[in-house]
C-alpha positions as CSV (number, residue, x, y, z in Angstrom):
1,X,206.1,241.8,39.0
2,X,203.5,239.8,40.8
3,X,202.8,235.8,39.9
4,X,200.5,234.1,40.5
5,X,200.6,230.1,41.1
6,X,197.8,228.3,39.8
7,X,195.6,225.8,41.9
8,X,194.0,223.0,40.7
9,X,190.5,222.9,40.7
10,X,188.9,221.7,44.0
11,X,187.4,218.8,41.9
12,X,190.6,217.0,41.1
13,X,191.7,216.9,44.6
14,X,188.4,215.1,45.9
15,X,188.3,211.0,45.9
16,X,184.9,209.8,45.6
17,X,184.1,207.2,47.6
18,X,184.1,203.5,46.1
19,X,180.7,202.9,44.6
20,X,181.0,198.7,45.0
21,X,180.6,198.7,48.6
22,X,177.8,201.1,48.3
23,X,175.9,199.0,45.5
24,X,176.6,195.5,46.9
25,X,174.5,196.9,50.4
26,X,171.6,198.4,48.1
27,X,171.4,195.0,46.6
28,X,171.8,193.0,49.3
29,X,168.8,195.2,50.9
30,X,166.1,194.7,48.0
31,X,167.1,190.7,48.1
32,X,166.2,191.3,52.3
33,X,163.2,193.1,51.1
34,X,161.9,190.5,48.8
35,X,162.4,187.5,51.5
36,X,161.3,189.8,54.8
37,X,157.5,190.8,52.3
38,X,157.7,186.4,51.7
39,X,158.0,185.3,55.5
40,X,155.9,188.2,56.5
41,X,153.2,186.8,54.3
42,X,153.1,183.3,53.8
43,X,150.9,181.9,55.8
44,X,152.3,178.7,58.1
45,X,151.0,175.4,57.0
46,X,148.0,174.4,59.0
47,X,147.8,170.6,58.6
48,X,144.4,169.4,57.6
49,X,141.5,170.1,60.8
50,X,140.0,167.5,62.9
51,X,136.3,168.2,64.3
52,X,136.6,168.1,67.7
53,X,133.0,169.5,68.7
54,X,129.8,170.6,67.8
55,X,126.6,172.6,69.0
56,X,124.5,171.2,69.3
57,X,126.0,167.7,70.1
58,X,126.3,164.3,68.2
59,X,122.8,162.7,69.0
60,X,122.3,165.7,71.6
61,X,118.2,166.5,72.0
62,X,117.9,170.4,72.3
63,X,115.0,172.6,72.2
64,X,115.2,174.6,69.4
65,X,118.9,176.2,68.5
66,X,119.6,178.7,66.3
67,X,122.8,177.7,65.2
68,X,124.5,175.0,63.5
69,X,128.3,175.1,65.2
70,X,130.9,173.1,64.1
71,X,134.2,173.8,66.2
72,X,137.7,172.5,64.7
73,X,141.6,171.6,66.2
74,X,143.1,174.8,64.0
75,X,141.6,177.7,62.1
76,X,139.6,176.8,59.1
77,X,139.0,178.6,55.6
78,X,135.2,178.8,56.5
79,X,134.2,180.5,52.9
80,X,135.6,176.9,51.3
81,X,133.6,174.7,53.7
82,X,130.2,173.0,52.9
83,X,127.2,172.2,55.3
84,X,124.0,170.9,54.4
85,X,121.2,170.0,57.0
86,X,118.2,167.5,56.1
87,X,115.1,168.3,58.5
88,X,113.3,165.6,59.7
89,X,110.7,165.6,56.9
90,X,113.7,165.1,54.5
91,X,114.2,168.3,52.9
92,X,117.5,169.7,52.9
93,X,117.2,173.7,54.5
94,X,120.6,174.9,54.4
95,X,122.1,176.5,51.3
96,X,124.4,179.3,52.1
97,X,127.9,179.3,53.1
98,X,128.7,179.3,56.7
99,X,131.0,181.6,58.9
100,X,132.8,182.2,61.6
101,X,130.7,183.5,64.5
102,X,131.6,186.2,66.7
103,X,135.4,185.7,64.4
104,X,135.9,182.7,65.9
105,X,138.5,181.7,63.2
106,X,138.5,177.5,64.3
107,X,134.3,177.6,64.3
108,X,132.1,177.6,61.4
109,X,128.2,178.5,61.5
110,X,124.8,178.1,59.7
111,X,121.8,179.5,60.9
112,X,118.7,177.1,61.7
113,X,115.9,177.6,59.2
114,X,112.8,179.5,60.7
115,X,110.9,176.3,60.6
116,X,111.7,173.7,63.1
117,X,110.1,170.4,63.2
118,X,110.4,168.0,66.0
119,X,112.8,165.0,65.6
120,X,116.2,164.0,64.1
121,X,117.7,166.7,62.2
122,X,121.0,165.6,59.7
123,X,124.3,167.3,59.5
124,X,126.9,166.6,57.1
125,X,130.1,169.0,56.2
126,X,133.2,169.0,54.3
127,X,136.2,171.2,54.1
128,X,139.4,170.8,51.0
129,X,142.4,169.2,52.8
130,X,146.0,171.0,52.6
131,X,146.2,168.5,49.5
132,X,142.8,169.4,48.4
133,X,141.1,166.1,49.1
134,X,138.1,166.5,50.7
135,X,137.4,166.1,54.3
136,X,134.1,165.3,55.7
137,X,131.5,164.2,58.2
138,X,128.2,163.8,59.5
139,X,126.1,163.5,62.8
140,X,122.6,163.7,64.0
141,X,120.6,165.8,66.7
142,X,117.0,165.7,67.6
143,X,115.0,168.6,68.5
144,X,112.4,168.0,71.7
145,X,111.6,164.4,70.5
146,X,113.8,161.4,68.8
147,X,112.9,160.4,65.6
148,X,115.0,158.0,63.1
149,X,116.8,159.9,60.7
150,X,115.7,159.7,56.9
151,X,119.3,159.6,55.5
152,X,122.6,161.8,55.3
153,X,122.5,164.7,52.7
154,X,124.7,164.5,49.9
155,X,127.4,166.8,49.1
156,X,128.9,166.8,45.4
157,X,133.1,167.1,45.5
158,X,133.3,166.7,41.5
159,X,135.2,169.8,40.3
160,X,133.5,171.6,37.7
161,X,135.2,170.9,34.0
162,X,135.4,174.8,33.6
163,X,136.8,175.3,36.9
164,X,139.0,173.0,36.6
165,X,140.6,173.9,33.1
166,X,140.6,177.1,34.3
167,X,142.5,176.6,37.7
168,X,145.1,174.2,36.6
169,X,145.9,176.2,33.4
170,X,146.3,179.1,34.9
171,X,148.5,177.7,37.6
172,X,150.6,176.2,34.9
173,X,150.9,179.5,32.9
174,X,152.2,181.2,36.4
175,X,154.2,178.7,36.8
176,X,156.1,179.0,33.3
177,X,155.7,182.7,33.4
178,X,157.6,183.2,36.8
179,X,160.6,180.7,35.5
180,X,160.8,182.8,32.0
181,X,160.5,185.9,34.0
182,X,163.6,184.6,36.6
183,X,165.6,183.6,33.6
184,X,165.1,186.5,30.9
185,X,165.7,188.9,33.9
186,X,169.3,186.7,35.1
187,X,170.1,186.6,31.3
188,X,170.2,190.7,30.9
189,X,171.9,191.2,34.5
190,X,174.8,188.9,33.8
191,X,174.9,187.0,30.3
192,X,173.9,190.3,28.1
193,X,174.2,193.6,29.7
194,X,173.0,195.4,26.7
195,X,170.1,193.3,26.3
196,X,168.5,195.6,28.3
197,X,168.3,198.3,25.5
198,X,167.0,195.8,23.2
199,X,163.2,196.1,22.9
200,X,162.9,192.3,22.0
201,X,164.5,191.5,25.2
202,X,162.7,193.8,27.5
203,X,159.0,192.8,25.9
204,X,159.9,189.5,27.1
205,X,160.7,190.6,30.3
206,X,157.6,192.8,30.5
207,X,155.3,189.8,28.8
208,X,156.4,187.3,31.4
209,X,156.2,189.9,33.8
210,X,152.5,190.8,33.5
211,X,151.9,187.0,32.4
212,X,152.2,186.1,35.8
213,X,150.1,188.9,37.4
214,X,147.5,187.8,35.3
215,X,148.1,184.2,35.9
216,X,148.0,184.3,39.3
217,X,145.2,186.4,39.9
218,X,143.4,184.1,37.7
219,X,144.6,181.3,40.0
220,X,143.9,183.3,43.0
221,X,140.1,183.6,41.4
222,X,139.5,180.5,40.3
223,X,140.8,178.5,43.3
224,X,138.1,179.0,45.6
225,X,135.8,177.1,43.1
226,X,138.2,174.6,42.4
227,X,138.3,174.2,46.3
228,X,135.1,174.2,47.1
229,X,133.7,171.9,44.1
230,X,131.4,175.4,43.1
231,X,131.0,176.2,39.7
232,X,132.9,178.9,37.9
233,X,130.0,181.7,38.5
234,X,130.7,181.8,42.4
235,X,134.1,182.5,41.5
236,X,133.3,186.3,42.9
237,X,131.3,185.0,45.6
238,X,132.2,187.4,48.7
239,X,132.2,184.5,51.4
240,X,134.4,182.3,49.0
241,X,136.5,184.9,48.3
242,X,137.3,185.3,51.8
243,X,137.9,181.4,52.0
244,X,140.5,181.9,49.5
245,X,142.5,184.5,51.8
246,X,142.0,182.8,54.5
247,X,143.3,179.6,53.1
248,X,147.2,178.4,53.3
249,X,147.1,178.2,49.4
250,X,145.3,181.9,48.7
251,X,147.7,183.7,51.4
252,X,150.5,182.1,49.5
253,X,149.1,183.0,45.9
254,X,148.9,187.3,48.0
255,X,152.1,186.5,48.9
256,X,153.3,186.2,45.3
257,X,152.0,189.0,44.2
258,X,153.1,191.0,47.3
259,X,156.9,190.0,47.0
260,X,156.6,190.9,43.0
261,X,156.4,194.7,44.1
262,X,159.6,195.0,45.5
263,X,161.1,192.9,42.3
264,X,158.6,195.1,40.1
265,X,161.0,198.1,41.8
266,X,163.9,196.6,40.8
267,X,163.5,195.5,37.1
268,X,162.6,198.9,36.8
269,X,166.0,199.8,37.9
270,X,167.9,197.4,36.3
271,X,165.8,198.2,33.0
272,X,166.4,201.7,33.5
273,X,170.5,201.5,34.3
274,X,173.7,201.7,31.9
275,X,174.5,198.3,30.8
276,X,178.1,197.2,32.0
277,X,180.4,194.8,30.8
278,X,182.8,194.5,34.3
279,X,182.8,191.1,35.5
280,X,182.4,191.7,38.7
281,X,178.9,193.7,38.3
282,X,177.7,191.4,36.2
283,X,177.9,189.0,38.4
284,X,176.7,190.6,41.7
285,X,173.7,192.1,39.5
286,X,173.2,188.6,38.4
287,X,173.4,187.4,42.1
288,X,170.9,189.8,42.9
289,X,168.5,188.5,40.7
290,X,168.9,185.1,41.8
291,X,168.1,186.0,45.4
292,X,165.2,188.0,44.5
293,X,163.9,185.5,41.8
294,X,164.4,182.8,44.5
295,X,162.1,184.5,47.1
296,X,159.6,184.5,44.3
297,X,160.3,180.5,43.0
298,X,159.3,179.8,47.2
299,X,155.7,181.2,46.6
300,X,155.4,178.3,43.3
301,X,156.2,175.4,46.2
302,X,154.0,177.5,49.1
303,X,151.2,177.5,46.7
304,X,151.6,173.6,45.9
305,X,148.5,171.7,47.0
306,X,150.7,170.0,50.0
307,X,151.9,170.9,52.8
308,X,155.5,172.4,51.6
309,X,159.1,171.0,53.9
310,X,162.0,173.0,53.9
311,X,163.9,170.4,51.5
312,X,161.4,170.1,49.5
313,X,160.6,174.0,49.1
314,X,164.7,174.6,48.3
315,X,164.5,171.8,45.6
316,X,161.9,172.8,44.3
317,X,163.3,176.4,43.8
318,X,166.4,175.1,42.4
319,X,164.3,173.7,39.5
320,X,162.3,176.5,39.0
321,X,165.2,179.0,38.5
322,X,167.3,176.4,36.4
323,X,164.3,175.8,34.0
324,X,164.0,179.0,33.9
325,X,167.7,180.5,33.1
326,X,168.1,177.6,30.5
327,X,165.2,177.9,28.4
328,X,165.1,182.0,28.6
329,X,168.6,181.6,27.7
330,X,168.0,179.6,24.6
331,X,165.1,182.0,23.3
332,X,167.0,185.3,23.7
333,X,170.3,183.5,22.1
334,X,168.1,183.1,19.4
335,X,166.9,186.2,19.3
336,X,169.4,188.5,19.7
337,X,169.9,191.2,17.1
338,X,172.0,190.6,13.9
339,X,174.3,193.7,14.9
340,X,175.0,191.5,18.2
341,X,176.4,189.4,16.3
342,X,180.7,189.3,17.9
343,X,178.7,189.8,21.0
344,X,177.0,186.2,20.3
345,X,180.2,184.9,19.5
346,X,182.8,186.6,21.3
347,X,181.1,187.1,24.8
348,X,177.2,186.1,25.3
349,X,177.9,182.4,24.3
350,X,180.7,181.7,26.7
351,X,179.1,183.1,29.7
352,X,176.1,181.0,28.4
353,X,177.4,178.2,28.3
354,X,179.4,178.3,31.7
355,X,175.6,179.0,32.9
356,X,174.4,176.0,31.0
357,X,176.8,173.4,32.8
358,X,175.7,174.8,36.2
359,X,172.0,174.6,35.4
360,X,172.3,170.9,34.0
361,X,174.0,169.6,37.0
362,X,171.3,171.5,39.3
363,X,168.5,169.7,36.8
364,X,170.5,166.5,37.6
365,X,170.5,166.6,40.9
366,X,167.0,168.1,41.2
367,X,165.4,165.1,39.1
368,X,167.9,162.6,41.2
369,X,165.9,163.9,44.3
370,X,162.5,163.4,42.9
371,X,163.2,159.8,42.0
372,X,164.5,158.8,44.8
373,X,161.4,160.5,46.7
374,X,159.5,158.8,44.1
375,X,160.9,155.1,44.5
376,X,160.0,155.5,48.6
377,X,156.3,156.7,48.0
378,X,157.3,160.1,49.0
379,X,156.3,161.9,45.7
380,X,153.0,162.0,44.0
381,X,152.8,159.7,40.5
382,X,152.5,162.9,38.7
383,X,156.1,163.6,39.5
384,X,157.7,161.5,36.7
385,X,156.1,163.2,34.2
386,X,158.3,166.4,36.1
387,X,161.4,164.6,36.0
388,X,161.0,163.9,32.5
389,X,160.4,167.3,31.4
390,X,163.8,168.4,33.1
391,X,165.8,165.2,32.4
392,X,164.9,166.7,28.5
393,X,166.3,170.2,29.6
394,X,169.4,169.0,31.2
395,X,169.8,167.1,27.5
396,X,168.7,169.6,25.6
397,X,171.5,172.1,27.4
398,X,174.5,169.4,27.1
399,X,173.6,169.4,23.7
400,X,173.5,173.4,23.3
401,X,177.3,173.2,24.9
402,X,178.4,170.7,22.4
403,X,176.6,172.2,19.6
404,X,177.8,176.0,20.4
405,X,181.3,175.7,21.1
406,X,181.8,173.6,17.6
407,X,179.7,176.8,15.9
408,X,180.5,179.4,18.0
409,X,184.5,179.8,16.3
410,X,183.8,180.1,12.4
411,X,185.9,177.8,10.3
412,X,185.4,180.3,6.9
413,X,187.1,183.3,6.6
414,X,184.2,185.2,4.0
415,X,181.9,187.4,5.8
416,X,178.8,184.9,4.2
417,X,180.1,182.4,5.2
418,X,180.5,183.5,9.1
419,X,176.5,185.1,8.9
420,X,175.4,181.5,7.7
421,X,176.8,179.7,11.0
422,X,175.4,181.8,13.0
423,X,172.1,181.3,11.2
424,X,172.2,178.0,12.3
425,X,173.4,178.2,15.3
426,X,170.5,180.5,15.9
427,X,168.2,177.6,14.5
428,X,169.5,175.2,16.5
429,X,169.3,177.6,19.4
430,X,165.6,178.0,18.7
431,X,164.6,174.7,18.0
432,X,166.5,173.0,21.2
433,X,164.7,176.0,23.2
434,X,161.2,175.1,21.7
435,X,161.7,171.4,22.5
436,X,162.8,172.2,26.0
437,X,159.9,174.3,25.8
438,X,157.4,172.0,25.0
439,X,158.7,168.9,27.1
440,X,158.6,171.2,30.6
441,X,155.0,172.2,29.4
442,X,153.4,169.3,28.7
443,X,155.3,168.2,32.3
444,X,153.8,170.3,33.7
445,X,150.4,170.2,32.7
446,X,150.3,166.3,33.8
447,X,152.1,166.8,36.9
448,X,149.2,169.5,37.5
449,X,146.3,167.6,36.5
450,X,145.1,165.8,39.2
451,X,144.8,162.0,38.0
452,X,140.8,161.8,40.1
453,X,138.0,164.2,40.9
454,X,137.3,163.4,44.3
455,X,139.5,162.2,47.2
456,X,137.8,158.7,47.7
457,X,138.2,158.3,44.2
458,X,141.9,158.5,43.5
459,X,144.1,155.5,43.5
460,X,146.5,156.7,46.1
461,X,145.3,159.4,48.5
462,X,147.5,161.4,50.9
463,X,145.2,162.2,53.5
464,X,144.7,159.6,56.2
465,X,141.4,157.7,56.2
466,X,140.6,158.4,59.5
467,X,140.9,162.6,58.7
468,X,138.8,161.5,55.3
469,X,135.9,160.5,57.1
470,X,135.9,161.9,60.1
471,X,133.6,159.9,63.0
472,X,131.5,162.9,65.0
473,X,132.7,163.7,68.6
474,X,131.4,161.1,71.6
475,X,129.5,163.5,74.1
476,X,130.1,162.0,77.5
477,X,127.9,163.9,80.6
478,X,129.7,164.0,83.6
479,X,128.6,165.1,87.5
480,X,131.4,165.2,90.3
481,X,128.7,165.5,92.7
482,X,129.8,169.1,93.7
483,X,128.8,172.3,92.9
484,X,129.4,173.3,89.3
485,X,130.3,170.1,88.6
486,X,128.4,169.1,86.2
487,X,129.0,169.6,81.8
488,X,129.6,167.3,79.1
489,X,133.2,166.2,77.2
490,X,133.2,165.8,73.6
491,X,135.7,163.2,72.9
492,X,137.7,162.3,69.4
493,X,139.8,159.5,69.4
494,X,141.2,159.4,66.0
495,X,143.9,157.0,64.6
496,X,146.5,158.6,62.6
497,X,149.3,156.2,62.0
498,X,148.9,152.3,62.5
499,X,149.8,152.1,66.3
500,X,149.1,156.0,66.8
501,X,146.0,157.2,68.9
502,X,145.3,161.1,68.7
503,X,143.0,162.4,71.9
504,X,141.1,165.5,71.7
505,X,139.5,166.5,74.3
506,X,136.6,169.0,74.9
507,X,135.3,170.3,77.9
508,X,132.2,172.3,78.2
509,X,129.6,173.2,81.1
510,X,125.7,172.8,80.9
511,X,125.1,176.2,78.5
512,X,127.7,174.9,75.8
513,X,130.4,177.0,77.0
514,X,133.7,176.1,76.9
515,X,135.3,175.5,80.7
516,X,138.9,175.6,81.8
517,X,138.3,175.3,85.4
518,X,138.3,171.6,85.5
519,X,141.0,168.8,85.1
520,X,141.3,165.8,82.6
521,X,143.4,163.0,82.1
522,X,143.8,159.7,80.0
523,X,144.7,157.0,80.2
524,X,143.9,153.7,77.7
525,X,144.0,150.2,79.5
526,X,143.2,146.5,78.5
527,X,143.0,143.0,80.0
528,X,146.3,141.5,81.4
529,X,148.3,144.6,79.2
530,X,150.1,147.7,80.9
531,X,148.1,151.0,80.9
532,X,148.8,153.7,78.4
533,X,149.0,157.4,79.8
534,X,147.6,160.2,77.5
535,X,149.3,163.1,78.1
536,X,146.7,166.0,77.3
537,X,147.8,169.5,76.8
538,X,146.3,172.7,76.9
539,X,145.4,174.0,73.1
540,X,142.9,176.4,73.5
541,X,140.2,177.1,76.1
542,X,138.7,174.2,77.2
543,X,140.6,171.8,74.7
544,X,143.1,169.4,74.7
545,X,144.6,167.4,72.8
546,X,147.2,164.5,73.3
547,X,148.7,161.4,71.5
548,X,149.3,157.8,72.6
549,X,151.7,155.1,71.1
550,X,149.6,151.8,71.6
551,X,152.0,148.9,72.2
552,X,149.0,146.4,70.3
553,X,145.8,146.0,68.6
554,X,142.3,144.8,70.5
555,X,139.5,146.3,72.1
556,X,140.7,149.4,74.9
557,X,138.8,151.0,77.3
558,X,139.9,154.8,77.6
559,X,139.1,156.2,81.2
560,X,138.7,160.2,81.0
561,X,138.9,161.5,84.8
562,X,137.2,165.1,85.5
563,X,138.4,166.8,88.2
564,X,136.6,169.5,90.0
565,X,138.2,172.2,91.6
566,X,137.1,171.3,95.4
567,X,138.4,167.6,94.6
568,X,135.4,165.6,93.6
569,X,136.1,163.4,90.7
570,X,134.4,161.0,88.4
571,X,135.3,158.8,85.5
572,X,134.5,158.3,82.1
573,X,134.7,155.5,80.1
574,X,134.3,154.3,76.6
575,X,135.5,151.3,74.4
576,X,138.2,152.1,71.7
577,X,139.2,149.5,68.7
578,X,142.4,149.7,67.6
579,X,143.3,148.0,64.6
């Protein structure tokens, strides 16, 4: 007789590895993903540009150019800036947008009209600040013959009403659409697994979702006329288009909707998955969210017309996910399903309200930091409308704790009894969530509203008066009395801060080209006070630029030294009042 043992099957002998490990590095990879797409492209703030030269020169006689050059200290949006040129007869002769010639990304162009009268032609330009104030200038150049100038042509920075109703709404709707969007999404990760079968739930998620698509291509549309003070028809304009890319605000507004492809990938997966009640994958799918939804909150402060600071980019992500979880929160409390019902009570409004004490301390402290940048002239006056608006979430929350855990443990033992609680507590849910609502909105709007049209009309502007309006570069001809030695420096001397002198330097030979064969210093000096060195450094190819701390106010003389390279020198002077 022959038996035969049994084997188990090869199956039940085989560990699987442990999936944990194995999600917590997939999820740690699409958080990686969605901050590597954000730093890759966001744009780095530019400042706002000083003109530092221009072809031809400030009361320069030429010929007859073909060009109008205007060269800046940094790379300007070109499609956003405005020049208009009056002939000497009067007549203004320049109506399309300039660009940059031969992709000269610091130099804007217009071409000369095909008519050119003799005598003092007029240039005037502005560009939109990195607070959107606008920056401006004029000067004068005669062609063959000198003439007096018959004025300085006007250019209108009054937004358009359209534009600007547009713009600003649609930069609030983006804004409210990417907090909802953060917060439903955090709500079905780690308050309410099973939300995400629910088809109330994932229309929210899907609504906010494309809301903000929409909203910021709107934004992304609209902002070059809102910019540019053009009307709403330009708004497809191809050279104010490309203004809008090439501008800090526009490449942050791409780089929204670039880092919402990765997350688009991802609430597709967490859409798609099996819900799970474990604790611990709640929480890391929760965590998850926050990192992705963070990298996302970053582009609301890139896109800010300021220029952003790390403290003030973190705080203002804080607020942006905490306004979101709490008010998504409130909503989808209220309108979970009746079947949900022991989930409401038993599981979703505990892990709620744990949620809710965390988000009104971060509102707290959030608001806290805006007053106190508020009280030291840091903040714009629009910002305690903000504060109010989460001051009245971080109420309305406390109020949601209180409220819920009194309701949330019926006191009746009937089965009407218990659905009437939660009807109210679904009320009170709603209505708290709709005031919340409403108070962040309206917020909002006012903190987006700017409280003036124009720069030089606004009670407190942030741009400094000197970058405003700008004077037009001094062209000083100089001749070392070598070979070669002769060109011309265009000279800025522009003061930033009260005992702060900025140089900029510009060094270019008898053609207009720029030359980096010769040598310049600076130095400032005054009757019977020591001399003040400027030390110039290289920027680009025959610029420099350089900064001086002046120890007092009065009339200086700045002494610009040109340096050949055989050794011959000469010296350039001209009178500086610093106030």
């Amino acid at each position: 007789m022959i038996t035969l043992e049994q084997r188990p099957p090869k199956s039940a002998s085989i560990r699987l590895p442990p999936v944990r490990p194995r999600r917590l590095v997939a999820l740690l990879l699409m958080v990686a993903v969605c901050w590597g797409v954000l730093l890759a492209t966001t744009p780095s703030p530019a400042g706002d540009p000083v003109l530092r030269t221009t072809s031809p020169g400030s009361t320069e006689t030429v010929k007859s150019p073909d060009q109008i050059q205007l060269t800046f200290d940094r790379p300007v949006p070109a499609g956003l800036a405005t020049i208009r040129v009056l002939n000497p007869p009067g007549e203004q002769v320049v109506f399309e947008r300039p660009v940059h010639p031969d992709g000269r990304e610091d130099t804007i162009a217009v071409p000369m009209p095909m008519t050119r009268y003799e005598g003092s032609w007029t240039v005037a330009w502005t560009l939109p600040s990195s607070g959107l104030e606008p920056l401006g200038g004029s000067f004068t150049f005669d062609v063959s013959s000198s003439i007096d100038p018959v004025g300085v042509p006007a250019i209108e920075t009054v937004h358009d009403p359209t534009v600007t109703a547009v713009h600003l709404t649609a930069r609030v709707a983006a804004a409210l659409a990417m907090a909802v969007l953060i917060g439903s999404t955090f709500f079905v990760a780690a308050i309410w697994p099973s939300g995400a079968r629910n088809r109330t739930t994932r229309r929210v998620i899907k609504g906010a979702w494309a809301s903000l698509v929409v909203a910021t291509a709107v934004t992304l549309l609209s902002f070059g006329p809102y910019a540019a003070w053009a009307p709403l028809r330009d708004a497809f304009d191809a050279r104010l288009l490309s203004g809008t890319f090439e501008s800090g605000i526009g490449g942050a507004l791409l780089a929204r909707l670039a880092v919402l492809i990765p997350i688009t990938v991802g609430l597709a997966q967490l859409l798609s998955m099996p819900p799970v009640e474990d604790r611990e994958e709640r929480w890391l799918r929760g965590a998850a969210v926050l990192g992705c939804g963070s990298a996302l909150a970053a582009t609301w402060a890139f896109a800010a017309p300021s220029t952003p600071q790390p403290l003030t980019v973190a705080v203002d992500v804080v607020l942006v996910i905490a306004v979101g979880l709490g008010i998504s929160g409130l909503f989808l409390l209220a309108l979970m399903p009746r079947e949900a019902d022991r989930f409401l009570l038993g599981m979703v409004f505990p892990r709620f309200a744990l949620l809710a004490v965390v988000c009104t301390g971060l509102l707290v402290i959030a608001g806290a930091w805006h007053l106190r940048r508020q009280l030291h002239g840091a903040d714009a006056g629009g910002r305690w409308w903000l504060m109010g608006g989460v001051l009245a979430l971080a109420l309305t929350l406390a109020v949601v704790i209180v409220l819920g855990r009194r309701r949330a443990h019926p006191r009746f033992s009937s089965r009407e009894a218990q659905r009437a609680q939660l009807r109210r507590l679904r009320t009170t849910f709603l209505a708290l969530g709709g005031f919340a609502a409403l108070a962040l909105g309206a917020a909002a709007v006012l903190v987006t509203i700017q409280p003036a049209q124009t720069a030089h009309a606004a009670a407190n502007p942030t741009t400094a008066p000197a970058l405003r309006d700008q004077v037009a570069p001094t062209r000083l001809e100089f001749d070392t009395g070598a070979t070669g030695g002769t060109g011309s420096i265009d000279l800025v001397v522009l003061p930033i801060a009260r005992d702060r002198l900025d140089t900029l330097v510009t060094v270019r030979d008898e053609s207009g080209r720029a030359r980096d064969d010769l040598t310049v210093t600076a130095v400032f000096t005054a009757d019977g006070r020591p001399p003040v060195p400027v030390s110039l450094a290289h920027r680009a190819a025959g610029y420099a630029a350089g900064e001086a701390n002046m120890p007092s106010a009065g009339r200086w003389q700045l002494a610009l030294t040109v340096a050949a390279p055989d050794g011959s020198k000469q010296t350039l002077t001209q009178l500086v009042d610093v106030r």
